[in-house]
Phi, psi and omega in degrees: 000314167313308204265006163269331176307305172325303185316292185292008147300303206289353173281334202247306204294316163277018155267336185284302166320324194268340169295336188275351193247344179269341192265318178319286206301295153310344177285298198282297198325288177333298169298276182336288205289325157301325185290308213279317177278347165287322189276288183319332187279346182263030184271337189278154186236314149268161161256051262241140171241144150273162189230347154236138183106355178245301175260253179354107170284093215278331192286315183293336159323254170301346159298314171295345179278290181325269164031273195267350167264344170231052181259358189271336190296009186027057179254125159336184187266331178285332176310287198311353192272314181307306184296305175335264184320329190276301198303329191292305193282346175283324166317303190292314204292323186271004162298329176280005172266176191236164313337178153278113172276115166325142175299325174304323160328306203269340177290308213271293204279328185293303160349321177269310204277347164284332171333312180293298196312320159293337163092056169190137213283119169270145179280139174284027138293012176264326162325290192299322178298309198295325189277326165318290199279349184297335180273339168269004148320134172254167169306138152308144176325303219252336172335286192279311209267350162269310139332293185294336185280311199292329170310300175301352210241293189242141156282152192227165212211157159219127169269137184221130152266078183216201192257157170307283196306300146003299210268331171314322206266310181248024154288359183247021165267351173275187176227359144217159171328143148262151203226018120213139173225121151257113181272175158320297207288329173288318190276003198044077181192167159226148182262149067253353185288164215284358190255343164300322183288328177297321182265333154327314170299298175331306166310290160309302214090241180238079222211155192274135178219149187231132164257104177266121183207148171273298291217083176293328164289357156269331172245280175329296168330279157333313153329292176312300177299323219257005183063040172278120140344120165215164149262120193258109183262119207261047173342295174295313220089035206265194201255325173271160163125346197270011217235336184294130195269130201105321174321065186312339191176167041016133152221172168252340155194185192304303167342308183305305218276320186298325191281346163287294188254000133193105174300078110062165165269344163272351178284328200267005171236040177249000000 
C-alpha cells in the first residue's frame, strides 16, 4: 500500500507540475497579447472628435429646444417625433447646397422647410432658440474624464460642422484644450464632405490620427473613403456601421475608448 501510495504522490506531483507550465504558459500568452494590444494603442499621435452627438449631447439638447419652441402647438410625442425626423433631413440636404451658409443659417432654413413640409406654422422661435441654447448643450457624463486621460497621451483635435462662435461657447464646458479645431465656418463646408478631414490632415501632417465620431454619415463614412482610421462610438447600439474600411474599433461610449487608448493601471493588468 506504501509503494502504491508512493507511486500515486508521484503522479499527482508530476501532473501538478505539468498543470503549472500549462498554467504559465497561457499567463505569458496573455501578458504577450496585453503587450502587443498596449503597443497598437500608441501607434496613434493624435485624435480628432466629432463634438456634437460624440462629446456633446447634442440629441437631449435640441429635443429639449424643438420642445419648448413647439409647446403652444400642442403636439404628441409622435408629431414632436416627426418635425424632429423632417429637420434632420432638411439640416443634411441644405448643408449640401451650394453656396455655403452659416450653421445659423442652416438652423433657420432647416426649421422653415420642415414646417412647410409638416403642414403646421412652426414659430420661428425654433430657429432663434436652437442656435441660442446649442452652446449650452452639455457633454455627455463620460466626456471630461476621458477627455483627460486621453490628454496626458495624445493631441486632441475637434471637426464641428457649426459656427466659430457656436462652437466657442461650448469648449467651455470642457476641462481641457484642443490643440486643433475645424469648423464649418472655417472651411465652408459641412461634413460629410472632404474639407474638414483635408484640413486636419493638413494640419497633422504626417503624425498617425484617429478619428472619433457617433455619426457614420458625417464621419465614419467620409473617414472611411478618405482612408482615416476611425472609432465608432456607438452609443445607441445600433447594428450598422461595422463593414467600414478604416474602423478601427467600436465602443459604446468614451470611456471603452479611453480605456483602449489609455488604460489605467488597473484596466492594463487586468
Amino acid at each position: 500500500m506504501r509503494e502504491f501510495g508512493g507511486f500515486h504522490d508521484a503522479i499527482w506531483a508530476i501532473a501538478g507540475s505539468r498543470a503549472k507550465l500549462v498554467l504559465q504558459y497561457f499567463q505569458n500568452r496573455g501578458i504577450s497579447r496585453r503587450k502587443r494590444e498596449l503597443a497598437s494603442q500608441r501607434e496613434y499621435q493624435v485624435v480628432t472628435f466629432d463634438c456634437y452627438g460624440t462629446l456633446i449631447d447634442w440629441e437631449t439638447g435640441i429635443q429639449a429646444s424643438f420642445k419648448q419652441a413647439l409647446r403652444d402647438l400642442e403636439l404628441n410625442q409622435s408629431e414632436e417625433a416627426k418635425v424632429f425626423d423632417l429637420y434632420e433631413e432638411e439640416e443634411k440636404r441644405i448643408e449640401a447646397l451650394k453656396p455655403y451658409r452659416s450653421y445659423r443659417t442652416v438652423l433657420s432654413e432647416a426649421a422653415s422647410a420642415a414646417a412647410i413640409r409638416f403642414g403646421k406654422n412652426i414659430p420661428k422661435e425654433l430657429s432663434t432658440l436652437l442656435a441660442e441654447q446649442l452652446p449650452g448643450w452639455n457633454p455627455f457624463p463620460d466626456t471630461n474624464p476621458a477627455l483627460e486621460r486621453l490628454a496626458g497621451k495624445y493631441k486632441l483635435g475637434i471637426l464641428s460642422n457649426v459656427d466659430n462662435n457656436l462652437l466657442t461657447g461650448t469648449l467651455k464646458h470642457f476641462n481641457i484644450p484642443f490643440d486643433l479645431v475645424v469648423t464649418a465656418e472655417q472651411v465652408r463646408s459641412y461634413k460629410p464632405g472632404r474639407k474638414h478631414f483635408e484640413e486636419a490632415q493638413r494640419i497633422i501632417g504626417d503624425k498617425d490620427w484617429l478619428h472619433v465620431a457617433a455619426s457614420l454619415y458625417h464621419d465614419i463614412e467620409p473617414a472611411s473613403k478618405l482612408g482615416i482610421e476611425s472609432v465608432w462610438v456607438n452609443r445607441k447600439k445600433l447594428i450598422a456601421g461595422r463593414n467600414y474600411l478604416g474602423l478601427a474599433r467600436e465602443v459604446e461610449n468614451l470611456t471603452q475608448l479611453a480605456d483602449w487608448l489609455a488604460p489605467s493601471e488597473l484596466t492594463a493588468s487586468g
